[in-house]
ROLOTOR-696366 format. One record per residue (C-alpha): residue in one letter; residue number from 0; x, y, z. Coordinates in steps of 0.25 Angstrom, whole numbers. Layout:
<rs>
<r residu="A" num="NUM" u="X" v="Y" w="Z"/>
...
</rs>
This chain:
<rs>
<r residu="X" num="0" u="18" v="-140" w="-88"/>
<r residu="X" num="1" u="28" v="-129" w="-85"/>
<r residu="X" num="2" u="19" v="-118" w="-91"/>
<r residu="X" num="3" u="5" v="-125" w="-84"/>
<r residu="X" num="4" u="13" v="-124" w="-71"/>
<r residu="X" num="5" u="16" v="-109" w="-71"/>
<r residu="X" num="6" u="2" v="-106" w="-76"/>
<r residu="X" num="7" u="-4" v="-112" w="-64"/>
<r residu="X" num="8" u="4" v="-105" w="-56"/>
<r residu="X" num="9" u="2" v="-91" w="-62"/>
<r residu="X" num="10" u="-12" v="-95" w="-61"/>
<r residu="X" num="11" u="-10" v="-96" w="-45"/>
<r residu="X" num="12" u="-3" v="-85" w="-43"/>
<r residu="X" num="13" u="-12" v="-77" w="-50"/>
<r residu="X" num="14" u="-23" v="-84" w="-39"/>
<r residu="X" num="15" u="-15" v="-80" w="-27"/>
<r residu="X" num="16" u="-15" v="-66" w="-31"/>
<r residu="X" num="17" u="-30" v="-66" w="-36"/>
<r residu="X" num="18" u="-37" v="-75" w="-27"/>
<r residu="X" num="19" u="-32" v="-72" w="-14"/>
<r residu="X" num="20" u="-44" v="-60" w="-13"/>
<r residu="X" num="21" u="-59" v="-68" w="-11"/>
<r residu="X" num="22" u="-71" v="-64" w="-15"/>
<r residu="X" num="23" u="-73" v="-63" w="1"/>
<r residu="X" num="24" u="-60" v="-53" w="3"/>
<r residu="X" num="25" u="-67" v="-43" w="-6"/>
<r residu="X" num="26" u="-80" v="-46" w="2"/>
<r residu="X" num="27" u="-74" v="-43" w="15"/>
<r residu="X" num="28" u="-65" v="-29" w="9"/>
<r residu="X" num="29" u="-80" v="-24" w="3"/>
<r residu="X" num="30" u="-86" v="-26" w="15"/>
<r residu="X" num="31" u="-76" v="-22" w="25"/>
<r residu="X" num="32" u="-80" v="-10" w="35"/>
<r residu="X" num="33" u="-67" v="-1" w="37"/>
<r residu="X" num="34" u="-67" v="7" w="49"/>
<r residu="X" num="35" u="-64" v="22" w="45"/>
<r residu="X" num="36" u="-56" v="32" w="50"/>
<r residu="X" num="37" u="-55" v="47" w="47"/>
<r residu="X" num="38" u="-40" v="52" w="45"/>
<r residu="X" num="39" u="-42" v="65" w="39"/>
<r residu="X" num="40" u="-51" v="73" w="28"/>
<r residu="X" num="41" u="-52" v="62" w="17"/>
<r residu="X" num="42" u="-44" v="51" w="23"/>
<r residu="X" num="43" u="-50" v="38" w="30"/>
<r residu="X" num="44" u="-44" v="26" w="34"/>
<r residu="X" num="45" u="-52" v="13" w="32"/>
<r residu="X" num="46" u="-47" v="1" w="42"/>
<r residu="X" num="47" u="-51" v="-12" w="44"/>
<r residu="X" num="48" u="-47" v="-25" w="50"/>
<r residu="X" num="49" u="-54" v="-32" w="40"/>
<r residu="X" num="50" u="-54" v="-49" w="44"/>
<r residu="X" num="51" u="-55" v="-60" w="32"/>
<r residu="X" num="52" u="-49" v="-52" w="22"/>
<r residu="X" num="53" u="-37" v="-61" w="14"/>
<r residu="X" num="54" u="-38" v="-71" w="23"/>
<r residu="X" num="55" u="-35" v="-64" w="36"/>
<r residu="X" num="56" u="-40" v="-50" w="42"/>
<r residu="X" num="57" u="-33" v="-38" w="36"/>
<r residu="X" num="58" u="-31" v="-22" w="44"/>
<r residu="X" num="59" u="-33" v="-11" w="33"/>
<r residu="X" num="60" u="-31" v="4" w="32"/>
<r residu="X" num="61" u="-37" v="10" w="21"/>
<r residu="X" num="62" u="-35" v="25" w="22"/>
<r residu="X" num="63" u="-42" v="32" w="11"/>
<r residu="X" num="64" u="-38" v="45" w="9"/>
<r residu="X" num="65" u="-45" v="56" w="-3"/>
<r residu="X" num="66" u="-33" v="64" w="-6"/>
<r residu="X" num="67" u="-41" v="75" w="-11"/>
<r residu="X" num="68" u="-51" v="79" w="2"/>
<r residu="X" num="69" u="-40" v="86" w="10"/>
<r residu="X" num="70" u="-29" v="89" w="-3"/>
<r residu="X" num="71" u="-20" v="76" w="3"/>
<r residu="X" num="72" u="-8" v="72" w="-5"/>
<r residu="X" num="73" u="1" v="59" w="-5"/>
<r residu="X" num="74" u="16" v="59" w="-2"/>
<r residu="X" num="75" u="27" v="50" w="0"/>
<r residu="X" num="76" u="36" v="50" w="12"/>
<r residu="X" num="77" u="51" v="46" w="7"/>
<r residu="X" num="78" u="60" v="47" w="19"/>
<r residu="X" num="79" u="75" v="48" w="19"/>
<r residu="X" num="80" u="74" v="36" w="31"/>
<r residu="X" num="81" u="59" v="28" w="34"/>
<r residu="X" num="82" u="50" v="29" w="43"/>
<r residu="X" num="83" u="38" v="24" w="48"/>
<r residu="X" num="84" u="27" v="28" w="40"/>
<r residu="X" num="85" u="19" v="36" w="50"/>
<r residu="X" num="86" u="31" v="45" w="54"/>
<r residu="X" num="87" u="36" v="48" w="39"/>
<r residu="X" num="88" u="19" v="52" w="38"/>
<r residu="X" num="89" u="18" v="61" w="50"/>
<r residu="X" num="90" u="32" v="67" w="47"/>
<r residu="X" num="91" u="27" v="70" w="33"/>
<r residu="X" num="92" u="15" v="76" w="41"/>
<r residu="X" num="93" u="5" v="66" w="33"/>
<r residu="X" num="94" u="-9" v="62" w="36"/>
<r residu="X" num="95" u="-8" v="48" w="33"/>
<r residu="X" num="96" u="3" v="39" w="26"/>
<r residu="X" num="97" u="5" v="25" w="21"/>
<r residu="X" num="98" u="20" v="17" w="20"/>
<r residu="X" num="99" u="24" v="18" w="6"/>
<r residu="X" num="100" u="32" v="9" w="-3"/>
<r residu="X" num="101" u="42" v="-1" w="-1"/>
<r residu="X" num="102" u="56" v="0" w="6"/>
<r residu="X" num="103" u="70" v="-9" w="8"/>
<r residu="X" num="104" u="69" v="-12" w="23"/>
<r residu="X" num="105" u="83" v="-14" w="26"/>
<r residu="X" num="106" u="88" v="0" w="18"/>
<r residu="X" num="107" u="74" v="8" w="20"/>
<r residu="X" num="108" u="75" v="12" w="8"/>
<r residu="X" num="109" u="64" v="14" w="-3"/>
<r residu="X" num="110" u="63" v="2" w="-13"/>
<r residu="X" num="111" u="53" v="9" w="-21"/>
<r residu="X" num="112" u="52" v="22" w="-30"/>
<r residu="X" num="113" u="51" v="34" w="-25"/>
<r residu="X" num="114" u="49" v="48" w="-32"/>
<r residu="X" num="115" u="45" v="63" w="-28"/>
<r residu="X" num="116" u="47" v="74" w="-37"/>
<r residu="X" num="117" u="54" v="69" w="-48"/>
<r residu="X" num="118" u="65" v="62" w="-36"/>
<r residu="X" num="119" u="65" v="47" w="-36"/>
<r residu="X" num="120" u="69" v="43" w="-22"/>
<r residu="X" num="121" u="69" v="28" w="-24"/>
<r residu="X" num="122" u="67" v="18" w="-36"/>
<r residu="X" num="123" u="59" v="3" w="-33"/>
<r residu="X" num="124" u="69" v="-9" w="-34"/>
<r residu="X" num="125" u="70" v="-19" w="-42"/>
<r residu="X" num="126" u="63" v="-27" w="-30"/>
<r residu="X" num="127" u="54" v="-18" w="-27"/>
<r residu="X" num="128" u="49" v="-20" w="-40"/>
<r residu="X" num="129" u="43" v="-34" w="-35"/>
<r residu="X" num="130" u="30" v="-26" w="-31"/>
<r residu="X" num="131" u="30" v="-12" w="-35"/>
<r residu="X" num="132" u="23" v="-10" w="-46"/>
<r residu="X" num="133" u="15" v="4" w="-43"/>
<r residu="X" num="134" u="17" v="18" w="-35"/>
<r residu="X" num="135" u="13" v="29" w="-28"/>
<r residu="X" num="136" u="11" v="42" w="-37"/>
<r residu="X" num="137" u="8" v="57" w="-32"/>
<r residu="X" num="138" u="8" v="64" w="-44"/>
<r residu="X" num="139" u="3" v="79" w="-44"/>
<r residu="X" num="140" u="-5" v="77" w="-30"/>
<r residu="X" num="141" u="-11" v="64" w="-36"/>
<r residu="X" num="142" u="-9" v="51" w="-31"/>
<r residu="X" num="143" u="-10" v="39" w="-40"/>
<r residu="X" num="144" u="-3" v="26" w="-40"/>
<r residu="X" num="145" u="4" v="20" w="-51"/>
<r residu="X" num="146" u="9" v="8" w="-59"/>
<r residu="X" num="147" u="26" v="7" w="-57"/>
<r residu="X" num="148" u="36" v="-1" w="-62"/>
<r residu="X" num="149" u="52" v="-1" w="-65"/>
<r residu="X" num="150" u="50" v="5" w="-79"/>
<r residu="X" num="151" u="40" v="15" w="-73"/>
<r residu="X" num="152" u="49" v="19" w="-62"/>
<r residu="X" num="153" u="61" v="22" w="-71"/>
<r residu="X" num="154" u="54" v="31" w="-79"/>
<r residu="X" num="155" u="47" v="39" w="-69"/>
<r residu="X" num="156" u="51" v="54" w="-68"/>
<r residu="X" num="157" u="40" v="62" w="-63"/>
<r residu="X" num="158" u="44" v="74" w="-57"/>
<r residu="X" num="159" u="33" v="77" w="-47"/>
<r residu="X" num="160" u="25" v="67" w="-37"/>
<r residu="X" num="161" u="29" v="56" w="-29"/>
<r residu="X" num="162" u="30" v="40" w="-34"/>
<r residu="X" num="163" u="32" v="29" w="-25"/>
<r residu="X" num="164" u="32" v="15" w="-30"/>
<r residu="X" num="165" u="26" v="4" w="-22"/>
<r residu="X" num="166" u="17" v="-9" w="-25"/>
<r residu="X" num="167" u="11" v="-18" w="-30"/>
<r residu="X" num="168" u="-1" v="-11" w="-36"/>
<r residu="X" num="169" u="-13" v="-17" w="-32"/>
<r residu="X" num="170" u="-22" v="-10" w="-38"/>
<r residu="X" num="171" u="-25" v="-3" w="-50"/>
<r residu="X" num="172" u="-33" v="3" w="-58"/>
<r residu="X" num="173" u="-44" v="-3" w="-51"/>
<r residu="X" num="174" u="-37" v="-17" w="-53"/>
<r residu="X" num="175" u="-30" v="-27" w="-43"/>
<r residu="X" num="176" u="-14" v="-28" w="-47"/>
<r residu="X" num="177" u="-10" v="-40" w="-55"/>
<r residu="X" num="178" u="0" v="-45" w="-43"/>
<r residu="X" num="179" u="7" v="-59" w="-51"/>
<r residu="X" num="180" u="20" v="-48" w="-56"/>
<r residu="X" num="181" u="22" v="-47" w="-39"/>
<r residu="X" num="182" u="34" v="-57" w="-38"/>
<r residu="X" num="183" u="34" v="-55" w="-22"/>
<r residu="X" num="184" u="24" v="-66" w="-15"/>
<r residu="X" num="185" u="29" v="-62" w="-1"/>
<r residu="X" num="186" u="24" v="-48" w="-3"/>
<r residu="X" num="187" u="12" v="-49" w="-12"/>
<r residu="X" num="188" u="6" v="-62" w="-8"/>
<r residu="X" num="189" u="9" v="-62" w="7"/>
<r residu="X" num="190" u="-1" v="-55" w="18"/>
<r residu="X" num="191" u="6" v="-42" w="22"/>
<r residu="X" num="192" u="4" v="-28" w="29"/>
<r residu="X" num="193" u="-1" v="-20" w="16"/>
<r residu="X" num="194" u="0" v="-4" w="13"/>
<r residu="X" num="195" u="-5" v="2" w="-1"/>
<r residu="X" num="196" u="-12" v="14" w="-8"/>
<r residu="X" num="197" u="-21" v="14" w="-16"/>
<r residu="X" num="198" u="-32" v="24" w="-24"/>
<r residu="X" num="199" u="-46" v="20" w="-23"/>
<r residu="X" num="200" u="-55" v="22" w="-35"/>
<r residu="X" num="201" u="-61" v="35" w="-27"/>
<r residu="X" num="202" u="-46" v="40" w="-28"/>
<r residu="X" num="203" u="-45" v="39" w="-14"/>
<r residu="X" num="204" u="-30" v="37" w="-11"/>
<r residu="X" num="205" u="-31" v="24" w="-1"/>
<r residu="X" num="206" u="-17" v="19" w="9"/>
<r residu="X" num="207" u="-21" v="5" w="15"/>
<r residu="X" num="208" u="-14" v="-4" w="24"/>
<r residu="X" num="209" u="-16" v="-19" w="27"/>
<r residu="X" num="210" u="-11" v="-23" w="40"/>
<r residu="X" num="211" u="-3" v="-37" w="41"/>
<r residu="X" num="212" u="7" v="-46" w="50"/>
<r residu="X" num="213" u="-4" v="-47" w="60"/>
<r residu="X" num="214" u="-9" v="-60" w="57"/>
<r residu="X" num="215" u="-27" v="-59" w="62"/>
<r residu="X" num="216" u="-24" v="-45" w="62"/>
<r residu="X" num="217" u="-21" v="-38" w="50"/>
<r residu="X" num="218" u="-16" v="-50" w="40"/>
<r residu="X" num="219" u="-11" v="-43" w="27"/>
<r residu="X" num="220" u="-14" v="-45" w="12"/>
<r residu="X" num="221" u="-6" v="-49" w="1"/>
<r residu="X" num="222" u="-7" v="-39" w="-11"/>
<r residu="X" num="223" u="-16" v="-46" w="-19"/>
<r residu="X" num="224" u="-24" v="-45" w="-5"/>
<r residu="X" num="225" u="-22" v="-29" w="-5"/>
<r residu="X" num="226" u="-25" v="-26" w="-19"/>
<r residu="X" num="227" u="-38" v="-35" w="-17"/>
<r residu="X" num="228" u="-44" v="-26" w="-5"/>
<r residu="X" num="229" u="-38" v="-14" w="-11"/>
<r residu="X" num="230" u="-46" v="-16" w="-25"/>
<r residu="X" num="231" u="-59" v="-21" w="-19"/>
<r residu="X" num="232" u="-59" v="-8" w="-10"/>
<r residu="X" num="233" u="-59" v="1" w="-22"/>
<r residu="X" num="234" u="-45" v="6" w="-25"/>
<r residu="X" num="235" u="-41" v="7" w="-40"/>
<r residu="X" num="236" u="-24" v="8" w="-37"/>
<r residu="X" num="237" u="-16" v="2" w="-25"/>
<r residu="X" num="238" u="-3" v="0" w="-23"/>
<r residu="X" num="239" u="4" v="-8" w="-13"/>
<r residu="X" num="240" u="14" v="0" w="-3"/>
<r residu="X" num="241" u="25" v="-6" w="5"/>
<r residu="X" num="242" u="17" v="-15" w="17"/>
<r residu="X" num="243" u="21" v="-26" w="26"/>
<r residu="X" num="244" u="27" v="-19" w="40"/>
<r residu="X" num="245" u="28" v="-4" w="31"/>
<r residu="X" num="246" u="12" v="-4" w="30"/>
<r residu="X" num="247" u="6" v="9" w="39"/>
<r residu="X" num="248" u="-4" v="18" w="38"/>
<r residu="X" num="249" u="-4" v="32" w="45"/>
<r residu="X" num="250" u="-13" v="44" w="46"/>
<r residu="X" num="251" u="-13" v="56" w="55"/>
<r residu="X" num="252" u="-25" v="55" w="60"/>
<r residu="X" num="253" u="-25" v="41" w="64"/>
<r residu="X" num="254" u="-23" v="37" w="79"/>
<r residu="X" num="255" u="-11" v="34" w="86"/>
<r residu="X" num="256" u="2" v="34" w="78"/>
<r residu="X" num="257" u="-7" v="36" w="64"/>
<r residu="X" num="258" u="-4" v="22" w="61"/>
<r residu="X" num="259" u="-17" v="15" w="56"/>
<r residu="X" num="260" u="-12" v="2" w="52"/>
<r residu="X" num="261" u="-4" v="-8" w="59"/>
<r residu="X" num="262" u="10" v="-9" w="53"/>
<r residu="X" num="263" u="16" v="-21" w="55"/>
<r residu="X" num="264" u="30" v="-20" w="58"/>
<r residu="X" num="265" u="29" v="-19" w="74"/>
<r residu="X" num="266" u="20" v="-32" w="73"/>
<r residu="X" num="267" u="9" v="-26" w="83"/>
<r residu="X" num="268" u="-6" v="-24" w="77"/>
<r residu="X" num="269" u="-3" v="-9" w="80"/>
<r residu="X" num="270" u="0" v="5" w="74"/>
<r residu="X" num="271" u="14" v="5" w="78"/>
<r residu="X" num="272" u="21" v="-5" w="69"/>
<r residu="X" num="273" u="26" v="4" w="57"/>
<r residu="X" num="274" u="40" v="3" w="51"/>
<r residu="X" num="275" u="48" v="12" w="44"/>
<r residu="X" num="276" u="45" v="15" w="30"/>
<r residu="X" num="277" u="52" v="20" w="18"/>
<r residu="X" num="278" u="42" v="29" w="13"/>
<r residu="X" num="279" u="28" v="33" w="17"/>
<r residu="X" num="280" u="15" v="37" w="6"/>
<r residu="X" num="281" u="8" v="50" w="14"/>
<r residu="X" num="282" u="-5" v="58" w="14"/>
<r residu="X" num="283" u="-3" v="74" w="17"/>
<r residu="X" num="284" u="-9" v="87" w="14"/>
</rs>
């Protein structure tokens, strides 16, 4: 009876996480009109306030940016104290920026691994670990994201490029994460403000926010939810970056403060609500 009873509930976790996406969700992402704007040679952002979507009505950002029509290049901004995302951006004089990867909110200080150049800044805790299971990697001008783990991490020493660990992985290699290792329920299960990046199968380098906390307005997904939109859009890798209230999306060339999403922390459907941020992914020339 014992064993029966731990099948069956194997069995409905593994429905929770793979039938909480309808045949109807991937009807409505296919069919969505995105209203586009131009931010610069070979960068547009995609945005939609997209209703009936996971049960409620989600805002999206997709900016989609081709790295190689204007020679762009990807960074990471590691500030000795944080920031707001849109300042670290325009004090790194970048076109457009996305929140990075995960922080402690009472020290500020990075809970994930950071490494430039053969430096390694900051390690992923044993915590932290509950979730991250990919990175961010620029390696000789390319940007690619990757598979990590603890055994991966204390082996790791490249002397050139940039890694910074985050997660989960939603996607990859054109396939939607196995999610039933994620031990967190109140992270991956509940609807939250979202931020990721991803590489589409054109090799298109996509940062994409989902807006949340503003119930009718911009309800949040769950990760499962994330990965789904992000796989039926046509992107072969995502992986999942720090969210909730941290979750802002800046460009240069958008109006008013640059802020294109509506972050969550000041608890107004505005551009104004960002909070500080450990570290911040950029967009430069």
């Amino acid at each position: 009876m014992k064993k029966i009873i731990i099948s069956l509930s194997a069995f409905f976790l593994c429905c929770l996480f793979v039938g909480a996406q309808t045949p109807a969700d991937s009807a409505v992402v296919v069919d969505f009109k995105w209203t586009e704007m131009s931010l610069g040679k070979g960068i547009v952002n995609k945005q939609g306030s997209i209703p009936n979507l996971y049960g409620g009505t989600q805002n999206v950002n997709i900016m989609v940016i081709d790295l190689k029509s204007a020679n762009y290049k990807v960074g990471v901004v590691f500030p000795d104290t944080c920031n707001i995302t849109s300042e670290m951006a325009k004090s790194s004089n970048a076109i457009a920026a996305i929140n990075g990867s995960y922080y402690d909110e009472e020290t500020f200080e990075s809970t994930c691994y950071y490494r430039v150049d053969g430096k390694t800044v900051s390690y992923t805790t044993d915590n932290e670990f509950r979730r991250v299971n990919g990175a961010l990697r620029i390696k000789k001008g390319k940007v690619d994201i990757i598979p990590w783990s603890k055994e991966i991490e204390k082996s790791y020493n490249e002397k050139k490029g940039i890694v910074l660990s985050s997660g989960p992985m939603m996607v990859y290699d054109n396939k939607v994460s196995d999610f039933s290792w994620l031990t967190y329920p109140r992270f991956t299960d509940v609807k939250h403000p979202r931020s990721a990046m991803a590489i589409a199968k054109d090799n298109k380098l996509w940062l994409i926010t989902v807006d949340g906390r503003f119930k009718g307005k911009a309800d949040g997904m769950t990760i499962p939810e994330l990965a789904h939109m992000l796989k039926v859009l046509g992107c072969k890798k995502a992986l999942n970056l720090d969210g909730g209230r941290s979750t802002t999306l800046w460009s240069n060339a958008a109006p008013e403060n640059g802020v294109l999403n509506k972050p969550a922390a000041n608890k107004i459907f505005d551009s104004y609500g960002e909070r500080y941020n450990c570290n911040t992914i950029i967009i430069y020339k």
